[in-house]
N, C-alpha and C positions, 0 to 999 in steps of 0.2 A: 455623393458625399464630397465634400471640400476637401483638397488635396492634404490642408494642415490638419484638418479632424482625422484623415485618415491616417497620418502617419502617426499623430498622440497614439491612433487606438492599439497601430502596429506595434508601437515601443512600451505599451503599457504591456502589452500578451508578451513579449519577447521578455520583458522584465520576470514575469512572474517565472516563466520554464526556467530563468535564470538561477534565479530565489530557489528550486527546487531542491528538497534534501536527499543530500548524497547517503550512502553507505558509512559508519563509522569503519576507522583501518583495524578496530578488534571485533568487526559484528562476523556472523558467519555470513556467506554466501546466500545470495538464493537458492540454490540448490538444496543448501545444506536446510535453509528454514522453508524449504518443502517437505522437505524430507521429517522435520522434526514435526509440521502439520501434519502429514500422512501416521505420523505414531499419536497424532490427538484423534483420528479418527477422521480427518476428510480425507474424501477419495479424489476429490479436482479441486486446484484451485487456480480460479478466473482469471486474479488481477492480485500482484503484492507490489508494493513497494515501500521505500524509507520513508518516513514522516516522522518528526517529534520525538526521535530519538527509538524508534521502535519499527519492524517490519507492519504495516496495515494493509488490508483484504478483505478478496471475497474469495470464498471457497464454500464446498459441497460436503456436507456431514449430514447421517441419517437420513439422506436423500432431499435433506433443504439447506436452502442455500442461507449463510451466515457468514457477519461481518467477522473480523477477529484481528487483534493485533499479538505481537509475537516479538519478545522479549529479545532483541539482534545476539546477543550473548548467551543469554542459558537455555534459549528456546522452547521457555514457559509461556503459557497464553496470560495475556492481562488483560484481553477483554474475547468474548468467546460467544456472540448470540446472533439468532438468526436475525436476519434481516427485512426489515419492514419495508414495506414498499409509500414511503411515506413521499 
């Protein structure tokens, strides 16, 4: 690869983790929206983080795995279904 192609492709990836959305300063914790998952009924969850103004995942309920996003404030689910292997 040419030394300029590679450094476009370096700064393009470093831009995006940049771009990444943070925690709001009134959401709960991780902790606290596992915790509020574990009372929705999964028993593990994989992977969360902030997106779009909302915690989003994967976790374990009923013994299948399913996406869900989770309300950083009230710790309501607003999206809650398994996950397709698409």
């Amino acid at each position: 690869m040419k030394p300029a192609l590679t450094l476009a492709a370096l700064l393009m990836m470093s831009a995006g983790v940049a771009l990444a959305d943070q925690p709001g300063p009134d959401w709960m914790s991780v902790e606290q929206a596992k915790a509020a998952l574990k009372q929705h009924g999964y028993t593990n969850v994989t992977t969360i983080e902030a997106d779009d103004g909302h915690y989003e995942g994967v976790g374990v309920k009923n013994g299948q795995v399913y996406e869900f996003h989770l309300d950083p404030r009230s710790g309501k689910l607003t999206k809650d279904r398994v996950k397709r292997n698409d």
